[in-house]
C-alpha positions, 0 to 999 in steps of 0.5 A: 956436489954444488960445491965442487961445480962452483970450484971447478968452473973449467970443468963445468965449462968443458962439460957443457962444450961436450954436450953442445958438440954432442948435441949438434952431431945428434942434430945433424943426423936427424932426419928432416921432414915436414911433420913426424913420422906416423906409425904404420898400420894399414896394409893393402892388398891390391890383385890385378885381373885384366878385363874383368868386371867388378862384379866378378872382381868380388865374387871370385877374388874379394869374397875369397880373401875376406874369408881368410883374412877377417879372421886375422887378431887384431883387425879392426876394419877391411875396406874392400873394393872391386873395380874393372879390373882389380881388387883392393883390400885395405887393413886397419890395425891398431896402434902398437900393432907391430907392422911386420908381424900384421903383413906376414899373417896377411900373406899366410892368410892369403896363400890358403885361398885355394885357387884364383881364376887363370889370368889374375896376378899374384896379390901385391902387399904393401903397408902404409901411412898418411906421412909416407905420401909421395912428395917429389913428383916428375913428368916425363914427355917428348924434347922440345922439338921433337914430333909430339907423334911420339907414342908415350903409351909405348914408352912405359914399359921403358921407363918402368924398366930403365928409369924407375929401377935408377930412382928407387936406389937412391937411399931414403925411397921406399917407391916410385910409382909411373902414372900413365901410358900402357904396358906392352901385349902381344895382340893375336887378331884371328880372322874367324872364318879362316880359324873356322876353316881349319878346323880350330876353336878359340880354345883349342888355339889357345892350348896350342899356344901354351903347349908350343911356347914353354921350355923343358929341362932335361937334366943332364948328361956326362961326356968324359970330364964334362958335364952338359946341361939338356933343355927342350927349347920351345918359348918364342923369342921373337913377335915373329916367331909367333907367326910360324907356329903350326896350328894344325896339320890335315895331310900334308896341309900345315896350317899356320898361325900367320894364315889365320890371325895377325901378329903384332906387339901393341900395348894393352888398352888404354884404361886411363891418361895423364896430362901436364898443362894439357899436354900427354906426359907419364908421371912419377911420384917418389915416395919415402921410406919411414924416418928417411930425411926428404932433403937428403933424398932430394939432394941425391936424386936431383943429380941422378935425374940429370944422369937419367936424361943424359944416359937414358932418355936423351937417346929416345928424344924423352926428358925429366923435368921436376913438376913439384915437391913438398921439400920447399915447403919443409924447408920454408917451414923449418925456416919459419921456425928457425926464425920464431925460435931466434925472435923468441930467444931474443925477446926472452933475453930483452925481458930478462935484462929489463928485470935484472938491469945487468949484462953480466946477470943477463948473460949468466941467465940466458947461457942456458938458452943454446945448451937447452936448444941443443940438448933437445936435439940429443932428447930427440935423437935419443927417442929415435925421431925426425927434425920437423916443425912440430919437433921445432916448435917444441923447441921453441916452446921451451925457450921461455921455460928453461930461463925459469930455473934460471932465474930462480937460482939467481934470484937466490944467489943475488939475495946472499950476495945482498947480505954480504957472502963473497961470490964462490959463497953466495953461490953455494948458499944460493944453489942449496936453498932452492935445489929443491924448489926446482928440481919439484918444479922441473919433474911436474913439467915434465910429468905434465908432458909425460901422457902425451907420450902415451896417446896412440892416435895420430895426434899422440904421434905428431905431438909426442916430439913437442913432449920430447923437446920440451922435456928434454930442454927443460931437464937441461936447464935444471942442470943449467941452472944447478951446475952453469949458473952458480959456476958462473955467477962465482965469477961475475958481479950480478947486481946492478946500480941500486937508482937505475931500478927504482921504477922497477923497484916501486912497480914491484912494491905496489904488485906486492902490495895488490897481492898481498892485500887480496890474500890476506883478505881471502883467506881471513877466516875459515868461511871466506877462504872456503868461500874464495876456492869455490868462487875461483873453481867456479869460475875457472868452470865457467870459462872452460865451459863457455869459452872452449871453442867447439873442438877440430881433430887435427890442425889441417896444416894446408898447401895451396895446391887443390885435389879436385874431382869431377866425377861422371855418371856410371857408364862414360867411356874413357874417349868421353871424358877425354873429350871433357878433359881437353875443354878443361883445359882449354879453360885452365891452361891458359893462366897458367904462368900469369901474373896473380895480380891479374885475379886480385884485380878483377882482370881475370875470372881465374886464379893465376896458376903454377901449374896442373896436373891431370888424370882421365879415367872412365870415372872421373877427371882428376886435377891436382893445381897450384896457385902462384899466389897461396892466398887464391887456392880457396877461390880455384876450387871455387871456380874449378867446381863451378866449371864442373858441374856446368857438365851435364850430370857431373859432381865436383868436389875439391879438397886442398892438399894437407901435410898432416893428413890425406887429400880426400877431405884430410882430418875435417871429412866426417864419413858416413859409411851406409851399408847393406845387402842389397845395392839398390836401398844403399843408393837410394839412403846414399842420395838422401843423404848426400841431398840432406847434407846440402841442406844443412851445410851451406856450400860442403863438399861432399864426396862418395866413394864409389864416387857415382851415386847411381846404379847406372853402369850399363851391363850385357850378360850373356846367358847360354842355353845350357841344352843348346851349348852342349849341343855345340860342343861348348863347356861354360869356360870355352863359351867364356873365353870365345866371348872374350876373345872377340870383344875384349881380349881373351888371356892366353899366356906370357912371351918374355921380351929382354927379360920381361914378361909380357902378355899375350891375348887372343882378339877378334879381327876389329880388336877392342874396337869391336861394335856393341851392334854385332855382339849377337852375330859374332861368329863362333866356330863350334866342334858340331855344328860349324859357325853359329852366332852367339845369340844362338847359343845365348840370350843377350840380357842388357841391365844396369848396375854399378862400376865400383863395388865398396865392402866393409868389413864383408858387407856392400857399403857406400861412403859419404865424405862431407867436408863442413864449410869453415865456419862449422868445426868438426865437432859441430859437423858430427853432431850434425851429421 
């Protein structure tokens, strides 16, 4: 076999030109991202019920799922949680666990729960991971110029229809998520007194409105050679409509619904803002599906957004404009390697040519190089894996490793040609007496990385492309080093003038000299050399004992962009942190765009800007910035949570934005899960916890989740007088929804608008604006006793309690996130902890 490569150079050299041709497709095919793809094993299951509290979020939704779902094989962990609202059930499962399978149990497990209350949307499932995080983000506002008077709460169901569908078609994106705005609803405002003058309940109105606006097919009929269709046409077509629907009839009286309520299409209330550099946007986050390539989509959606202004937003006086994406950073960061493996490449040759002192020897040695590159892009394309800097760095790892063989088999082929063997002999000579040594050499080394493959973890996943490269260079450059070098060293003169390597020569004499002294030394006798192996495993013990740093999870591999929170007390309103929001950016907004010397300085308190992001909720205020210099992110989340917690009452807490993991904490938050029966002791442990956490660590972060530690979410319970109720006419589920109705909006059914669904809800004449004062006089029209207050039929208790309800695994649990300082490694912080 050696024989005939050694004969056959064309061959061989067309061979290798194969391979290499073969190994750039593959190259080019690979999908481009930042890191790996990691292997997806959380499911979500998020169920929608307007206007609901989160206590009764878990009692009527929660509670039902975890019934049927903790029993699913495999489930390792469910976080459950209720807020105003929604409900939202996160699965772990275990690595291997084949995703499709886990989300087809999970939804049999759902459709056995028996019934949900009338208005909850059907439950919405979706699996995900650290790395299909969104990584393109846009924001969508009023064309300069325009009046900013513009209502963007109206334009998201516009956008969601015509702009969202567009962007999720490209190839490679699995979801586009609109962040901002209001859906549309149809707002039915009763006039109590007129509704109590015709005669009608609350609920009876409502049974008028669902028995008036649906459809009924009626088969069809035949009429000689044609076949017609029958249907009773009932749904409303128009807002208008609506008006004209008769509510009751007394006599000759026809009572409509325009006579005692007002019609109009609005929007739901607003639960929650977006802001780009302070001004009112709706944003779009682009998320990607697995083993898609990042570059790719950016390249097809970039055109497509120029289309979408044009055609679709143009007309309604709206634009697109790109905030950011993670596309630059991949492709710095595939540059940044690119340019490590070169340098390496070059180095590598540079050291080979001092050692041989020849061009032709070098060149034959460092032809393995490309090929070895190349063929660990077909190693990867074969193992079904992505282009990325961690695949890269295993490149670039194994640049210096594939010359090994090499060198080995040259280094023989050289001593043969000493002993004066012609070219096409030595070779053979050569290639037969170390074939051996390095095919043993080459399955250790690959044997080495073999494990990695079988780490299921996140850190088996991200390193396992290191393994790949590598193996697959390292295999290349044993059949490099077999077949290329001794074709190749037949051909050409290895050896060099003898006087041009006399330092080399004499260098290499006095290290054989050194090394063979201190062997011969150590193995003279059996005692001493018994005496030498314990020393050096001794030592080799101590080192790793004393010098092993105390260990971190995962490299954090950081962007300088900053998640921070500002999180309120239980109880704010949305108007509240409305207000608190426009004052951070009056501090904020200011630098961004300015020049970052400015900050380096001293000229200015706060780290130049490229731009910030802002989302308001009742909860919380929620910033994503980035600085123009990446140097000064450290010191934005400085100033950022110093600002915050001038707040009266508020807590900040910052995080920066990481490629490997999540960006509440990423692979550095220890999380202390503190569970229990009852909330009050959970909250009490909760704050100890958090205080103690102060004081062991200097300066952490530290966040919770729910966010407030406090059981201070003021709460009206109305608790009838069951005798007094019946006396009225009033079930439990009228009362209820009479309630609703005229404070928060009560649902009744859906109006479908072009093709769309759209809700429709009862209010009271003020609307949501109703005032906490009146809620004991609001009048209720009853079937027996006319109009009566609500405090006649029920008592008004005012408690506090929480705004988010947290279950794990079925119990009420709070989560404490501490994210150490620098100076502590997470190893150190757990133990603390």
């Amino acid at each position: 076999m050696f024989k005939s490569g050694i004969e056959h150079g064309t061959q061989v050299a067309v061979v290798v030109l194969t391979i290499c041709v073969i190994g750039i497709m593959c190259a080019l095919r690979l999908p481009v991202q930042m890191i790996p793809d990691l292997e997806v094993r959380t499911i979500t299951v998020e169920t929608v019920w307007p206007g609901a509290t989160p206590q009764d979020v878990e009692k009527e939704i929660l509670i039902q799922q975890e019934d049927y779902l903790r029993t699913l094989s495999g489930l390792q962990r469910m976080i459950s949680t209720a807020s105003m609202g929604e409900a939202t059930i996160e699965l772990d499962f275990p690595f291997g666990t084949d995703i499709n399978e886990a989300l087809i149990k999970v939804n049999n497990a759902l459709t056995q729960v028996p019934s949900y209350p009338e208005n909850v949307d059907e439950p919405r499932l979706y699996a995900t991971s650290f790395s299909s995080n969104a990584f393109m983000f846009f924001r969508i506002q009023p064309v300069p110029g325009h009046p900013i008077s513009l209502d963007m709460l109206r334009m998201r169901d516009f956008i969601d229809d015509n702009v969202r569908p567009r962007m999720e078609r490209v190839v490679g994106v699995s979801q586009v998520a609109v962040v901002g705005g209001s859906d549309r609803q149809v707002q039915i405002r009763i006039d109590p007194n007129q509704l109590a003058a015709a005669g009608v309940t609350l609920g009876d109105l409502r049974q008028t409105i669902r028995q008036r606006n649906r459809d009924f097919s009626a088969g069809d009929l035949d009429s000689g050679k044609r076949r017609y269709l029958i249907r009773t046409v009932g749904r409303f077509e128009t807002v208008e409509e609506f008006k004209s629907m008769i509510v009751v009839r007394r006599g000759d009286s026809i009572i409509r619904l325009g006579d005692v309520a007002t019609v109009s299409l609005e929007h739901f209330e607003l639960r929650s803002e977006a802001f780009f550099d302070g001004e009112p946007t709706i944003n779009m986050f682009v998320r990607k599906e697995v083993g898609s390539n990042v570059m790719a989509i950016k390249k097809a959606m970039m055109p497509l957004v120029e289309e979408i202004n044009q055609e679709v937003l143009a007309p309604v006086h709206l634009a697109m404009i790109p905030i950011t994406d993670d596309v630059r950073y991949v492709s710095a960061s595939l540059a940044n390697v690119w340019r490590s493996l070169a340098i390496g490449a070059v180095l590598a040759t540079m050291v080979m040519w001092l050692f041989l002192r020849s061009f032709p020897a070098t060149l034959v040695g460092v032809i393995g190089i490309p090929v070895c590159t190349i063929a660990a892009f077909i190693g990867l394309f074969v193992a079904g894996r992505t282009l990325n800097v961690i695949s890269l760095a295993g490149v670039a790892f194994a640049i210096g490793m594939t010359l090994d063989n090499s060198i080995v088999v040259l280094e023989s082929i050289e001593r043969f040609r000493r002993q004066g063997l012609d070219g096409a002999s030595a070779a053979l000579a050569g290639v037969r007496r170390v074939w051996r040594a390095v095919l043993a050499s080459t399955l250790t080394t690959v044997l080495v990385f073999t494990p990695i493959l079988f780490i299921e973890e996140e850190a088996g996943q991200l390193f396992s492309d290191i393994a790949i490269a590598i193996s697959a260079s390292i295999v290349a450059s044993m059949l490099v080093a077999m077949a290329v070098v001794p074709a190749a060293a037949a051909r050409v003169r290895l050896s060099s003038d003898a006087g041009r390597r006399r330092l080399l020569d004499f260098l290499g004499r006095g290290f054989r000299v050194v090394v063979f002294g201190l062997v011969g030394w150590s193995v003279r006798g059996q005692w001493r050399a018994a005496a030498t192996a314990i020393g050096i495993l001794a030592a080799a013990a101590g080192v790793i004992v004393t010098l092993t740093p105390p260990a971190e999870y995962l490299p954090e591999g950081e962007e300088a962009k900053t998640f921070s929170l500002m999180i309120a007390p239980a109880g704010y309103n949305l108007s509240e942190m409305s207000e608190i929001a426009d004052e951070l950016h009056k501090d904020f907004v200011p630098y961004v765009g300015l020049d970052p010397q400015l900050y380096a300085s001293g000229q200015s308190d706060v780290p130049a800007m490229s731009w910030i992001i802002t989302f308001v909720n009742p909860k919380r205020v929620f910033m994503i910035a980035e600085t123009t210099d990446p140097s000064q992110i450290n010191d934005l989340m400085k100033v950022l949570n110093a600002r915050f917690r001038d707040f009266p009452g508020m807590r900040g807490f910052s995080s920066r934005g990481s490629i490997i993991s999540s960006n509440d904490g990423g692979s550095r938050s220890v999380n202390l899960d503190i569970s229990g029966a009852n909330l009050e002791d959970i909250y009490r442990v909760a704050n100890a916890a958090y205080r103690r956490a102060g004081e062991v660590f200097e300066n952490p972060e530290i966040g919770s989740d729910p966010s407030s530690l406090v059981l201070a979410q003021p709460l009206i319970e109305l608790r009838p007088n069951w005798v007094r109720a019946a006396e009225v006419g009033f079930t439990a589920e009228e009362f209820g929804f009479a309630v609703a109705a005229l404070t928060d909006g009560a649902y009744v059914g859906e109006f479908l608008l072009d093709g769309d669904r759209v809700d429709i809800f009862l209010y009271g004449t003020d609307g949501t604006n109703t005032a906490l004062a009146s809620l004991p006089n609001l009048p209720l029209y009853t079937p027996e006793k006319g109009i009566v207050p609500v405090s006649a039929i029920a008592e008004l208790v005012e408690r506090v309690d929480t705004d988010t309800l947290r279950r794990l695994d079925g119990r009420r649990t709070v989560t404490l996130n501490i994210i150490p300082p620098r100076t502590v490694a997470l190893e150190t912080a757990v133990g603390v902890v």
